[in-house]
N, C-alpha and C positions, 0 to 999 in steps of 0.2 A: 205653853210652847217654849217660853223664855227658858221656862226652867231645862229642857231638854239642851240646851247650851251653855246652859253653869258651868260645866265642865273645863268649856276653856278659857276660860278667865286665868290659868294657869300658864298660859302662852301670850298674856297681856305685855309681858317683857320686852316686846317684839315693835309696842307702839310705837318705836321711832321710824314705822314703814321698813321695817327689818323684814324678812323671811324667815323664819324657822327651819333649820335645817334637819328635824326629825320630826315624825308624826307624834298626835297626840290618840293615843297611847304609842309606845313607840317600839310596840311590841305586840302584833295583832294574829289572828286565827284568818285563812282565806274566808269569805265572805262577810266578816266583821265589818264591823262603820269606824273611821277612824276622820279625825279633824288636819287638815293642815291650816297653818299660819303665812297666810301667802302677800305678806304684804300692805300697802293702799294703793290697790289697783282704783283708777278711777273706769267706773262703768265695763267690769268683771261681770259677765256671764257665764249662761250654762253655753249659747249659743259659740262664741269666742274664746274657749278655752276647754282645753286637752289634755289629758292625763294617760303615762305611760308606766309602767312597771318594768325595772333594769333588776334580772340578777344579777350577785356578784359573782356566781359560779357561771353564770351565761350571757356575760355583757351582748355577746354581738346576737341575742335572741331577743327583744324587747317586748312587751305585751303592751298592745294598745287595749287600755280600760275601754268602754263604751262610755260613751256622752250618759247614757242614762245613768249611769252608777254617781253619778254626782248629783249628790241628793240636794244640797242647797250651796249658793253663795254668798255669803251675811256679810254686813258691818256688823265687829262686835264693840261698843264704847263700853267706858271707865265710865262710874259713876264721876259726877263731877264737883265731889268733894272729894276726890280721893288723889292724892301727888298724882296720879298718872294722865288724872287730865289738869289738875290746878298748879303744878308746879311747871320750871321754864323748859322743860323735856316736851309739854304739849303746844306752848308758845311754839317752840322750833319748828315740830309738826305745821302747824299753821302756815309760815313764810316758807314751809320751803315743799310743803306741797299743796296750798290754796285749800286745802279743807281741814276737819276736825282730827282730833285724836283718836281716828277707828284703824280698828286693824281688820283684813278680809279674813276669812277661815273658809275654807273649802270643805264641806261634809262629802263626806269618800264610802261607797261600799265598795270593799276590795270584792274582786270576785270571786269567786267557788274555785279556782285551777289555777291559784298561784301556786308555785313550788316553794315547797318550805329550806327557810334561808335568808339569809339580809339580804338585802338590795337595797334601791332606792327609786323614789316616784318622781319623774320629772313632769312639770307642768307647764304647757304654752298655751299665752294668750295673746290676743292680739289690741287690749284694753291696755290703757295707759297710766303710766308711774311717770311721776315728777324727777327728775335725774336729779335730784338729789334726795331721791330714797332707792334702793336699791330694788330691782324688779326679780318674778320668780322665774323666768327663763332659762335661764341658765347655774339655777341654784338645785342640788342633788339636795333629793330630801328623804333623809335614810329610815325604814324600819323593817323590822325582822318579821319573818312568817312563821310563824308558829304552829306545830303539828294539830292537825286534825281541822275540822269544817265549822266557823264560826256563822253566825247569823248576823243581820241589817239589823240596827237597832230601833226601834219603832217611836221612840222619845215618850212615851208614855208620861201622862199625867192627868191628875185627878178633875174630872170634870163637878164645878162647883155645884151644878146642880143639880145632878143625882148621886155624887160619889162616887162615879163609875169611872175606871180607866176608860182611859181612848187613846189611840196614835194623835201623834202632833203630826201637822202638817207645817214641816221646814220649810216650804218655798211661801209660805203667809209670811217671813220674814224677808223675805226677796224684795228687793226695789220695783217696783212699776215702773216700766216705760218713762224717760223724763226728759224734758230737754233742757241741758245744763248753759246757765250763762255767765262766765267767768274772764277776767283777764289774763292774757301770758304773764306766766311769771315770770320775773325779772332776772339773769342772767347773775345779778349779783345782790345776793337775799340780804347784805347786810349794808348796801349804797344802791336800793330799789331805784332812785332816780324821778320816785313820786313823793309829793308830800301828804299828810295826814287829812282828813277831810270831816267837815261839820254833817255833810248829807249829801244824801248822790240820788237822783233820782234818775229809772231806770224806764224806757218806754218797748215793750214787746210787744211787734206787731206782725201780725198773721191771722189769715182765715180758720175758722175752726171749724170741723164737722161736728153733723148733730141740731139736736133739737134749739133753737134760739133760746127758746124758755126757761130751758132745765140745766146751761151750760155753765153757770155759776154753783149749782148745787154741788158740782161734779168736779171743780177746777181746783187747785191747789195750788201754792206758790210758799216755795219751802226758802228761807235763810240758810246758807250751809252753819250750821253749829260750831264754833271755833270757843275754844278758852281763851283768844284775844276778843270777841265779842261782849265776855266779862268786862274786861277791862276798859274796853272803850266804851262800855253801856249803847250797844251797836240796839236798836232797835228796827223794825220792819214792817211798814201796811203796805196794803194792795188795795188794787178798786179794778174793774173792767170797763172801757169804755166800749162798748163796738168789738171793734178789731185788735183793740190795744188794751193790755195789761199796763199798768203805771203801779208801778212800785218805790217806795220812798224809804230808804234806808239812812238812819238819822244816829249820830254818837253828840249826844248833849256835850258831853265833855271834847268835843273836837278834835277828837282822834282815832279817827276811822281810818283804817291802813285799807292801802288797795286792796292786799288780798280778800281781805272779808269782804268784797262784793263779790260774792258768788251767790247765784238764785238760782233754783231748778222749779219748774213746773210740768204737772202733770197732773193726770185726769185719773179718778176712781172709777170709771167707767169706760169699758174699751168700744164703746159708740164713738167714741168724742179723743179727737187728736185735732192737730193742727193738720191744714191742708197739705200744706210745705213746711219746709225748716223756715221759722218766722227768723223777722230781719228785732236788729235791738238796736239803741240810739241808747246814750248815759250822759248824763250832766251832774258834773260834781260840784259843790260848796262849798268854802272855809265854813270857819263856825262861828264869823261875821255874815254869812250868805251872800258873799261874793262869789261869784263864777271864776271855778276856775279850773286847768287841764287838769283832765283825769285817762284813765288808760283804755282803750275800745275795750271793749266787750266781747269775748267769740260767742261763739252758739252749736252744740253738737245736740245730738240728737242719740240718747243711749236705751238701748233694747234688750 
C-alpha cells in the first residue's frame, strides 16, 4: 500500500508545513485521483475537511466535491537519513509546530462532471496548524481538466503471497482515533521561556471502556517522532496502572526541549476508548533529577 504513495514524495518540498499550490499531477482527466499537499494539519480528517472545485471561466459556480471522493488523509515522512528530515529545515519544523517532519497529502477523486478547464480546488478544515506554518484555507490550489473521463486509481500492488494484484486500501494508512497530549507552543520559538530537561514524567488518568483483561493488549502510547528526538537521545516507557498511564520520557544527554513531549494514545481496537477526555499531570527533571517547572499539558481528543 506504501508503494501506492511513492508518487508523492515529489511534493516533499513542502515539509516546512508549506501548502502546495498545484495538484499532483497538475494536470488531470474528470474522475482521475490526484494528490494534494495540504500542509501539517494536526488531526486532519475525512470528517473535518471539505473540498470545492472553482472554474476559472465560472468563478461565481463552485462545485462542492462530496466527502466521499476523498479517499485518504496521510502523514507522508522523509526517510530519516535524508536532509529533509536530518538537516536544520526539520529541526524548525519541530519548534515551531510540536511535531515531526510530515507533511498531510489529501488523496482526491475528481469527479465525472467537472468541466474541462483550469480552475482551482479549495479546501477547509476545521483541524489545526501551528501559526507558524501556514494553513490550506485560504490557499488556491490550481489544476487543469483535461478532455475526456479519467478513472479512481485503485493503487494496485503485488500481493506477496500469491503474486496476485489487489487494490490498496488508503484509509489502513489513516490515523486511529488518538488522544493527543502536548504543550502550547510558545509565542516565541527562539526565547521558548523553558529550559532543557533530563526527564519528565507524564501521569494519564481516565476510565477506560472494555474488557479489564484484554485493555493492555489493545493500548498504545506513541512518542510524537521529531529529528530533535535524535539529538537529544529523547527516549520513552509506559506501564498501566489502573486508571493511569505513566509515561517516562528521559534525554540522557539533558536536553529535552519542551516541545518533544508530546504523547498520543490510542486503542487497536474500537471496544475500548476512554470514558471521557482523561485528565494529565507532568513532572519535569534536570539531568541532576531535580524538580523542576515544566509547561501543562493540554489533551484533545482527535477522530
Amino acid at each position: 500500500m506504501k508503494n501506492g504513495l511513492i508518487f508523492s514524495i515529489v511534493i516533499l518540498f513542502c515539509l516546512q508545513g508549506c501548502v502546495a499550490v498545484q495538484t499532483f499531477p497538475t494536470a488531470a482527466r474528470a474522475g482521475d485521483t490526484v494528490t494534494l499537499a495540504v500542509g501539517s494539519a494536526e488531526g486532519m480528517t475525512k470528517e473535518n475537511t471539505t473540498v470545492i472545485y472553482i472554474p476559472d471561466a465560472s468563478p461565481e459556480s463552485p462545485i462542492n466535491i462530496p466527502s466521499t471522493n476523498i479517499r485518504a488523509i496521510v502523514p507522508v515522512y522523509p526517510d530519516k537519513r535524508s536532509n529533509a528530515w536530518s538537516n536544520s529545515i526539520a529541526t524548525g519544523i519541530d519548534f515551531t509546530t510540536g511535531h515531526g517532519a510530515w507533511l498531510t497529502v489529501l488523496v482526491l477523486d475528481l469527479p465525472d462532471a467537472l468541466p474541462q478547464g483550469t480552475g482551482v480546488l479549495k479546501v477547509q478544515t476545521s483541524a489545526s496548524y501551528s501559526s507558524f506554518s501556514g494553513g490550506v484555507n485560504d490557499t488556491d490550489i490550481g489544476i487543469e481538466i483535461l478532455p475526456g473521463v479519467g478513472v479512481s486509481n485503485n493503487f494496485k500492488y503485488i500481493n506477496p503471497s500469491n503474486g496476485l494484484a489487489i487494490n490498496g486500501e488508503l484509509s489502513a494508512l489513516e490515523s486511529r482515533p488518538y488522544y493527543l497530549f502536548k504543550p502550547q507552543l510558545s509565542s516565541n520559538v527562539f526565547a521558548p521561556g523553558w529550559p532543557v530537561y533530563g526527564a519528565v514524567e507524564i501521569k494519564i488518568s481516565g476510565g477506560i471502556s472494555g474488557d479489564e483483561s484484554t485493555i493492555n493488549a489493545y493500548l498504545r502510547v506513541v512518542l510524537e517522532d521529531m529529528e530533535q528526538n535524535m539529538r537529544s537521545h529523547a527516549q520513552m516507557d509506559w506501564y498501566r496502572d489502573g486508571n493511569d498511564i505513566i509515561v517516562h520520557i528521559v534525554s540522557p544527554k539533558g536536553i529535552l526541549n519542551y516541545y518533544e513531549v508530546s504523547v498520543s494514545v490510542f486503542f487497536t481496537n474500537d471496544s475500548y476508548s476512554f470514558t471521557s477526555l482523561p485528565t494529565v499531570t507532568s513532572t519535569y527533571y534536570d539531568k541532576d533529577g531535580n524538580e523542576i517547572e515544566g509547561p501543562h499539558l493540554n489533551v484533545s481528543y482527535v477522530n
